[in-house]
Backbone as CSV, one residue per row, in Angstrom:
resi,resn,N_x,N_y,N_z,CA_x,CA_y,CA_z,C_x,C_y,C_z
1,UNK,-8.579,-16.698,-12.724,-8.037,-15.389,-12.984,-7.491,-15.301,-14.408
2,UNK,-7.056,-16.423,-15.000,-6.324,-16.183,-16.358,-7.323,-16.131,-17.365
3,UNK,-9.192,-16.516,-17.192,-9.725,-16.294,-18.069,-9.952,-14.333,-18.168
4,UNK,-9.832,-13.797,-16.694,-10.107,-12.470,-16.935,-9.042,-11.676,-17.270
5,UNK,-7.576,-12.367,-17.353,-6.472,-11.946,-17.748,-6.288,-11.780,-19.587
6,UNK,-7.176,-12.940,-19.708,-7.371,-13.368,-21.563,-8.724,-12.136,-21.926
7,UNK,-9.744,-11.716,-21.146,-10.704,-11.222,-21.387,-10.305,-9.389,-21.624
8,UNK,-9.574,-8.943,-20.558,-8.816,-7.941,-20.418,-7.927,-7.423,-21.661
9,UNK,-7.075,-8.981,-22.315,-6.063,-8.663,-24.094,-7.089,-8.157,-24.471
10,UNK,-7.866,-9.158,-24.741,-8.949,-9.134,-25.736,-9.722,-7.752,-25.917
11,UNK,-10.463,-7.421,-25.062,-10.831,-6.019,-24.837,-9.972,-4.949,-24.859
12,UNK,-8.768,-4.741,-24.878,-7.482,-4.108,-24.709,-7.704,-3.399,-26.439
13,UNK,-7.682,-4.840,-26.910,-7.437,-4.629,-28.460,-8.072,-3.923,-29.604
14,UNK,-9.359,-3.563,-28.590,-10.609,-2.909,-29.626,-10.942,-1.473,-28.939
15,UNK,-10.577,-0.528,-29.201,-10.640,0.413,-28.687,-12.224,0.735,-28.156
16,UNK,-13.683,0.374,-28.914,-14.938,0.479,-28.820,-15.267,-0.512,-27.604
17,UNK,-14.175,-0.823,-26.939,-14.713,-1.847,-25.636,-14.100,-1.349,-24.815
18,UNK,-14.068,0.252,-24.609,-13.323,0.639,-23.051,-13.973,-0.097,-22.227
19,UNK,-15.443,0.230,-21.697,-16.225,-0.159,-20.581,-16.412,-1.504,-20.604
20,UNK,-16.232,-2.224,-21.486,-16.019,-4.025,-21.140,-14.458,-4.229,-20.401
21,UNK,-13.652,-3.571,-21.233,-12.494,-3.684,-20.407,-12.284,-3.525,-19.020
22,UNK,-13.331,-2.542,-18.748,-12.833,-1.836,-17.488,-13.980,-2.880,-16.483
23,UNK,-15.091,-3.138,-16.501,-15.567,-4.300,-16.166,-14.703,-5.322,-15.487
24,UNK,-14.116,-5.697,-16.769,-13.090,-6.758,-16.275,-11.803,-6.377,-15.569
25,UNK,-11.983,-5.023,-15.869,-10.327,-4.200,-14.932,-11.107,-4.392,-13.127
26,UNK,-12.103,-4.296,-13.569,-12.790,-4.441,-11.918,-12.530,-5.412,-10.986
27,UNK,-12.600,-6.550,-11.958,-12.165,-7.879,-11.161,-10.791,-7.893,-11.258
28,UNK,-10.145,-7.429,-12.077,-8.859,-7.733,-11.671,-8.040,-6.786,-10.789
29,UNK,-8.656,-5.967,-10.432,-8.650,-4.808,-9.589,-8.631,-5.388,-7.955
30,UNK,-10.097,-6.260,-7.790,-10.156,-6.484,-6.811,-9.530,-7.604,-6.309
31,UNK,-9.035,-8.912,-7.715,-8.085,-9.999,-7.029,-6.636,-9.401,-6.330
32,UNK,-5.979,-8.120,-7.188,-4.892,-7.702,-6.639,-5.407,-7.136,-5.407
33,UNK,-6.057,-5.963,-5.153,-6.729,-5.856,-3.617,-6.525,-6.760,-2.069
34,UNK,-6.936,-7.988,-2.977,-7.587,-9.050,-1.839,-5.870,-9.631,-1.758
35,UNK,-5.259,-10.111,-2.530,-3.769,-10.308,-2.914,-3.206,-9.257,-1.915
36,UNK,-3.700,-8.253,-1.790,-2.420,-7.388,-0.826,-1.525,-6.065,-1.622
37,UNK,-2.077,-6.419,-3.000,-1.046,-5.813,-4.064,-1.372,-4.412,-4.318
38,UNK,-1.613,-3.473,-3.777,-2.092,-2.103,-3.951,-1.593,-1.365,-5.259
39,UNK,-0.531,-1.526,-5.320,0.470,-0.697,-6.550,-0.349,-1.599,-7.908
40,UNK,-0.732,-2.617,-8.001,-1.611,-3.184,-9.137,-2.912,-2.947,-9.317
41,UNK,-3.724,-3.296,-7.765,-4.512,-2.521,-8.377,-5.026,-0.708,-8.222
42,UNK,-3.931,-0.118,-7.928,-4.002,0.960,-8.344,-3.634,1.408,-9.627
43,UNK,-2.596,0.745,-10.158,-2.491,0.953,-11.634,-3.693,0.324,-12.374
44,UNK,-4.221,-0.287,-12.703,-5.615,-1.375,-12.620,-6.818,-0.355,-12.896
45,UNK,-6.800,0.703,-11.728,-8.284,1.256,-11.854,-7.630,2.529,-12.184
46,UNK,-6.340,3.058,-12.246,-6.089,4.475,-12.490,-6.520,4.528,-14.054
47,UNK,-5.781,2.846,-14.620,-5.777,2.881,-16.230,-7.055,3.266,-17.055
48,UNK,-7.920,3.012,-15.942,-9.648,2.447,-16.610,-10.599,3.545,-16.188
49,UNK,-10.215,4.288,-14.901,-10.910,5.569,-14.815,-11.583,6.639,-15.465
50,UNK,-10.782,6.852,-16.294,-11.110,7.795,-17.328,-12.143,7.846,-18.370
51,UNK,-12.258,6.234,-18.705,-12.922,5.672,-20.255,-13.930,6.061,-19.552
52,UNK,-14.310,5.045,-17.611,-15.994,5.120,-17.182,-16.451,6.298,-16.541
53,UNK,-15.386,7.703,-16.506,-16.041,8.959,-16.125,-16.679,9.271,-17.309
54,UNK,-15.542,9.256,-18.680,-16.346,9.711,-19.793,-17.754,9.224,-19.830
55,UNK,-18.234,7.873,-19.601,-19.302,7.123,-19.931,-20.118,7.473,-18.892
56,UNK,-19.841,8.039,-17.647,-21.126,8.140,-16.329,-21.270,6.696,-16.319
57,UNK,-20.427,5.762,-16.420,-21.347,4.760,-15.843,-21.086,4.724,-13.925
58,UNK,-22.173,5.411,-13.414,-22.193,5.577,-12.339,-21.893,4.337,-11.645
59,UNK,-22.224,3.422,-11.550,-21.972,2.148,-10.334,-20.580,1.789,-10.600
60,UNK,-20.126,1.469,-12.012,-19.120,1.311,-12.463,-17.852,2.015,-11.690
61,UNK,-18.027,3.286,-11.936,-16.858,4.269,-11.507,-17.100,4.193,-10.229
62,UNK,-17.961,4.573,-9.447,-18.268,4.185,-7.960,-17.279,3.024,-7.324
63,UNK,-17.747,1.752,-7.851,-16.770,0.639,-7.277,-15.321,0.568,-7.525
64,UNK,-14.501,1.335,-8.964,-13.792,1.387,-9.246,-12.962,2.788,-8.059
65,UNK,-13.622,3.664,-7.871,-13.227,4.528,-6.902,-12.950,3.545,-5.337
66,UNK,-13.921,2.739,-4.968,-14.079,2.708,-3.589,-12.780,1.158,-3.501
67,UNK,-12.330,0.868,-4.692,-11.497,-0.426,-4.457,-9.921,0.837,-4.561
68,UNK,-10.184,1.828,-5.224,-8.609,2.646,-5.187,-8.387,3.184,-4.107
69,UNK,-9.761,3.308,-3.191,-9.518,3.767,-1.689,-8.896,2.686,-0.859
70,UNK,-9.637,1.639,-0.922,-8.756,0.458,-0.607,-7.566,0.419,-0.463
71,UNK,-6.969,0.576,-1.787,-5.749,0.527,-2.199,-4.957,2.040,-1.608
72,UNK,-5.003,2.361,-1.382,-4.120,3.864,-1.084,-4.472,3.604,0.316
73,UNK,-5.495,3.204,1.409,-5.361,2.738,2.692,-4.385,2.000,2.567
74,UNK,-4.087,0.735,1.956,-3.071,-0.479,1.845,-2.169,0.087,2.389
75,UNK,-1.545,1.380,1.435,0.110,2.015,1.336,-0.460,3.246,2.514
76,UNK,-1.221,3.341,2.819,-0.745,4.383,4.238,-1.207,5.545,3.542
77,UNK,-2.025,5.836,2.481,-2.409,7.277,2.405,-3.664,7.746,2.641
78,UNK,-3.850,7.510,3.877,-5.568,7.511,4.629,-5.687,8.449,3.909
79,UNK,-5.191,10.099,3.968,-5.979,11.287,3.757,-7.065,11.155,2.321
80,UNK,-5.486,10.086,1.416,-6.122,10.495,0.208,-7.184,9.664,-0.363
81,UNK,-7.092,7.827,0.822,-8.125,7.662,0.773,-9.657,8.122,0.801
82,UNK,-9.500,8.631,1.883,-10.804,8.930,2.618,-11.309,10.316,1.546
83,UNK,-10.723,11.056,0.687,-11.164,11.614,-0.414,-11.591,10.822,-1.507
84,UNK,-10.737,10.226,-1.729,-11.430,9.105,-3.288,-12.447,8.530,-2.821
85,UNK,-13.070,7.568,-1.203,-13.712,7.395,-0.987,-14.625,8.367,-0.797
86,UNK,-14.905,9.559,-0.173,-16.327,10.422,-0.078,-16.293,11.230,-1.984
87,UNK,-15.702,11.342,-2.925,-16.219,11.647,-4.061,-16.737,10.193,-4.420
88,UNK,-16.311,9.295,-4.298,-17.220,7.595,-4.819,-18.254,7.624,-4.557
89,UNK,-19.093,8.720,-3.371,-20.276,8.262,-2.491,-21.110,8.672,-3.291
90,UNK,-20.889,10.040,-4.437,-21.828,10.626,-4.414,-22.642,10.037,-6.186
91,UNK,-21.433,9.234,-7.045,-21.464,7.881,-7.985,-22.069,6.755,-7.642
92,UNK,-22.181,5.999,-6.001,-22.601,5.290,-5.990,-23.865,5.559,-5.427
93,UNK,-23.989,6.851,-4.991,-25.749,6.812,-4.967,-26.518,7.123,-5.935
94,UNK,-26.018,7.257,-7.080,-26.540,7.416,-8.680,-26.697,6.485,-9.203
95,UNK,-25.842,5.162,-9.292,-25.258,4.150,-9.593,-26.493,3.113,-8.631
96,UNK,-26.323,3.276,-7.857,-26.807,2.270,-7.090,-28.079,2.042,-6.484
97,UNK,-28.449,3.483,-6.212,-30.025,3.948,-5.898,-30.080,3.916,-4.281
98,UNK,-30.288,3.194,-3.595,-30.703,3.213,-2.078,-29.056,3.213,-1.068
99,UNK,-29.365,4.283,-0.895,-28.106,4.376,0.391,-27.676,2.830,1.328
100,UNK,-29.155,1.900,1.278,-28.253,0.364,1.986,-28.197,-0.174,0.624
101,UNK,-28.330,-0.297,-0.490,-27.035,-0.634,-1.780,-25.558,0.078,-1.838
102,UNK,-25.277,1.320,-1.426,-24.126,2.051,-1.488,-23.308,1.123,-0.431
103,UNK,-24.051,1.109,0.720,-23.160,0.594,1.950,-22.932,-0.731,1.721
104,UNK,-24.044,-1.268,1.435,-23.479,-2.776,0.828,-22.715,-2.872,0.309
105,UNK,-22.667,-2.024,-0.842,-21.199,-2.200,-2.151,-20.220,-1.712,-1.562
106,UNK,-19.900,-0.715,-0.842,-18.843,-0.214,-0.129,-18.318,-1.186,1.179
107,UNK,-19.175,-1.952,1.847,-19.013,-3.340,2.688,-18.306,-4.154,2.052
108,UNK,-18.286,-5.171,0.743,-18.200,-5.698,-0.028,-16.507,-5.310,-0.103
109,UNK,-16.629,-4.415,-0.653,-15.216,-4.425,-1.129,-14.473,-3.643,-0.168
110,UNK,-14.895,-3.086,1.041,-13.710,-3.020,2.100,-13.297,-4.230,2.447
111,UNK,-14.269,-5.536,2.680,-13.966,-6.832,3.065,-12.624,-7.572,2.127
112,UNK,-12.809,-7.315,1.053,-11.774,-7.277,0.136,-9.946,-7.248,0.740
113,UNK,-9.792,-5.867,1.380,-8.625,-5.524,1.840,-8.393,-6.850,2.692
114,UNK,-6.872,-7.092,2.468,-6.230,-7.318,3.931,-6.283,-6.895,5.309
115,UNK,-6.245,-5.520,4.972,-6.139,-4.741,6.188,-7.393,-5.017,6.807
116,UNK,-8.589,-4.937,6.000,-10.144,-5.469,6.941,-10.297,-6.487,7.581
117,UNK,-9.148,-7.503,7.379,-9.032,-8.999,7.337,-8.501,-8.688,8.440
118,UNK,-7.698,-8.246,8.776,-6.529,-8.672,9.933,-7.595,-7.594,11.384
119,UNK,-8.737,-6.481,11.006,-9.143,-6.020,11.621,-9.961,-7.159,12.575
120,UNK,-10.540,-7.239,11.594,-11.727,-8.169,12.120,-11.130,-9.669,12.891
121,UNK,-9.908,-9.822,13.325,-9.372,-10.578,13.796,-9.175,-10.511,15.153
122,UNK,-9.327,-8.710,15.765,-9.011,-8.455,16.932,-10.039,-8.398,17.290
């Protein structure tokens, strides 16, 4: 984690590397996720949102949406999940191309949560 913590300064520092940054905001997005830490990585992908709407990078913003749904399930705000998640859908089928790539990527990083963790237990 501390090389994507060093990768993150680094990119921080050059303004012409939003979308590398945010790349790497991805992963660090999803270690806080998997960590439990919602308030991080919601600050995490709120910070980086913006640069990859400007850019359309469709898959990009897609996953970055569907890990903030994550995160706002974490803290109990289904409603507003389940909105950030159905506008993500319509990025990651641009992004991604075949509706079983969307679900995959959206599989992927629900598995991520805690909360999926402790589901799949019962």
């Amino acid at each position: 984690m501390s090389a994507f913590i060093r990768a993150a300064s680094l990119y921080a520092s050059d303004a012409r590397s939003d979308l590398q940054e945010a790349h790497v905001a991805t992963q660090l997005a999803a270690f806080a996720l998997t960590a439990g830490d919602a308030e991080v990585a919601l600050d995490i992908v709120n910070r980086n949102l913006p640069a990859v709407a400007r850019a359309e990078k469709a898959d990009l913003l897609s996953t970055l949406m569907l890990i903030k749904a994550e995160a706002l399930e974490l803290q109990g705000r289904a409603a507003e999940a389940k909105e950030v998640r159905t506008d993500s859908l319509g990025w990651a089928r641009y992004g991604f191309g075949s509706e079983r790539e969307v679900r995959a990527r959206a599989a992927e990083i629900a598995a991520l949560s805690p909360r999926s963790r402790q589901e799949r237990r019962f």
